[in-house]
N, C-alpha and C positions, 0 to 999 in steps of 0.2 A: 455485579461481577461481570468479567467479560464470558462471549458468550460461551467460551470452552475452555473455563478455567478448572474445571472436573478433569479434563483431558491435557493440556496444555500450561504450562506455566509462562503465561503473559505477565512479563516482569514491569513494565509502565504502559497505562490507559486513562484514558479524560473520557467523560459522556458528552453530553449535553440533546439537547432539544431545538429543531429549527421551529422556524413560524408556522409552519403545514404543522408540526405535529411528532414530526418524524425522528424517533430517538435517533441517535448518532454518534458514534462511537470508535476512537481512534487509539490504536494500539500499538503494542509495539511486543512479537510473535516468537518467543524463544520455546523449544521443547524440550526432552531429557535426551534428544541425541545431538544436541547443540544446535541443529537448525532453525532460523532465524531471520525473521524479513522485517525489516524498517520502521514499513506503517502497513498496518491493517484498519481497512475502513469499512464500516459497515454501516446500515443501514438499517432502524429494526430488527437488527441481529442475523441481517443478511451479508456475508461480506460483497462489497461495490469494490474493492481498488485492494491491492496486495500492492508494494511501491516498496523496492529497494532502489539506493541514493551509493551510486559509487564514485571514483573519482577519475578513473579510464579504463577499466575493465568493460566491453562492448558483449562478454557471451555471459547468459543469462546465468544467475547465480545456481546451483543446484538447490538449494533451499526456497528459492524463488519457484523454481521450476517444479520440485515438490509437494508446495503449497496450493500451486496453479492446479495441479492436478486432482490436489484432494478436497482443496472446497469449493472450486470452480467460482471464482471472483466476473463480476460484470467483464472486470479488464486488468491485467497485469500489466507493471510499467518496471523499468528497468531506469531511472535517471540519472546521467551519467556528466559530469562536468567537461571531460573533452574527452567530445566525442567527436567523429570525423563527416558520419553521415548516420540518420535516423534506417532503422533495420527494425524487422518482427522474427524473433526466432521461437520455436515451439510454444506459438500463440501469446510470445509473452513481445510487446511495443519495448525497443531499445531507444530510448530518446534525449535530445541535450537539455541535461538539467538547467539552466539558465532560460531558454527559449520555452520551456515549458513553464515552468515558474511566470515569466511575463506575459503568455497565454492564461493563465487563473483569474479568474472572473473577482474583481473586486468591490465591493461596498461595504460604504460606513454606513455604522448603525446611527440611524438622527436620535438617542434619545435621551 
């Protein structure tokens, strides 16, 4: 189960396990007041990444900003398709979805 599925109704989640060991776990963060963020990532059942995907809204979601606040994530990301210039607002990174995407570290698995 996700890790605060007592508290939270997380409507879609995947596990899995990297090579270190390290459980990992991606979700997607709905509650009973409709607030709402994209992808939740975690770590061990630490969240690393809280990641809402707009399409040119540049001010930080309130749900986003919400989440920020109450699990305290490594880093919030805001990715946005047109976007004009990269911004941080209330600790949460505003940045263009595309150019982030082609930033992501890629390899295939040989096996």
């Amino acid at each position: 189960m996700p890790p605060w599925s007592s508290r939270y109704s997380a409507a879609k989640w995947c596990t899995g396990m990297n090579r270190e060991g390290v459980a990992e776990t991606v979700f997607y963060l709905r509650d009973k007041e409709s607030r709402e963020v994209d992808f939740v990532v975690t770590f061990n059942r630490r969240v690393q990444w809280l990641i809402e995907v707009k399409s040119s809204d540049d001010s930080p979601s309130t749900s986003l900003r919400y989440y920020t606040e109450k699990l305290r994530p490594h880093e919030s990301l805001q990715l946005v398709l047109n976007l004009d210039r990269t911004q941080e607002k209330s600790g949460i990174k505003i940045l263009q979805l595309g150019k982030w995407l082609e930033e992501l570290p890629y390899q295939m698995d040989s096996e």
